[in-house]
N, C-alpha and C positions, 0 to 999 in steps of 0.2 A: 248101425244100430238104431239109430235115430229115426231115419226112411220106416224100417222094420217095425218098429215101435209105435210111429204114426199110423203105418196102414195094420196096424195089430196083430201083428205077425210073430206071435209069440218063441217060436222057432226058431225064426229068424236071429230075434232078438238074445236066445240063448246062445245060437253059435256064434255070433258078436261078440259077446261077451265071454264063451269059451276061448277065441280067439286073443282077444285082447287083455285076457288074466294068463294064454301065453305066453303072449309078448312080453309082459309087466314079469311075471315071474324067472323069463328064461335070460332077459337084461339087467333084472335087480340084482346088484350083489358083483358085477366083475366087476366094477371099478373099487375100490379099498376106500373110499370117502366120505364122508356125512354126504355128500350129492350125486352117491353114485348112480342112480335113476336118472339125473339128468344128466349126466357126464354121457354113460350108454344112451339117450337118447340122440345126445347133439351128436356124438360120433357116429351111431347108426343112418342119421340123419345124412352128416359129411362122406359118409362111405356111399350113399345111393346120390348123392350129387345133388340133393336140394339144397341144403347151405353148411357154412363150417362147423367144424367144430368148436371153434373160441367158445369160451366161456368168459364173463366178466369178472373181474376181483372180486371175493378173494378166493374163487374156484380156479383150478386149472383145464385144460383140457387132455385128451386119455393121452399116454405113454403109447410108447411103439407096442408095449407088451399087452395094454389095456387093450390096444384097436386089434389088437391080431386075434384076443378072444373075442372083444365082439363082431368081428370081420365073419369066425368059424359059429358062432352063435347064429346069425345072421344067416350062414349057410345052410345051415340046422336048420331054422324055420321056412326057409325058400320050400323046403322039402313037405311042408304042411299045408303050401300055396301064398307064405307071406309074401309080397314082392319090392 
């Protein structure tokens, strides 16, 4: 979005940002938490192998049942070219 935005790419900058109110809307909400945005972020994160899921006190990180919706979430977007 940034690139896009700098060489004034206005188009660009809109499917950025359709792209990324994806993301934000389609991981808001599985986890049950006041952190559930970042919960879904650090596990989506730990399921493509950049780093864990831990979260620091006094969060937890996802349940088996958490990570298995955002695993098929995850799949979901593959399908829109997230990767």
């Amino acid at each position: 979005m940034v690139r896009a935005a700098a060489a004034g790419d206005i188009a660009g900058v809109r499917e950025s940002q359709e792209r990324i109110m994806r993301l934000s809307t389609t991981l808001y909400g599985l986890c049950d938490t006041d952190a559930s945005f970042l919960k879904a972020i650090k596990c989506s994160l730990s399921l493509k192998g950049i780093c864990s899921g831990f979260l620091a006190w006094p969060y937890r990180q996802c349940d088996e049942a958490e990570t298995a919706k955002i695993k098929a979430a995850l799949e979901t977007l593959e399908g829109y070219g997230y990767r």
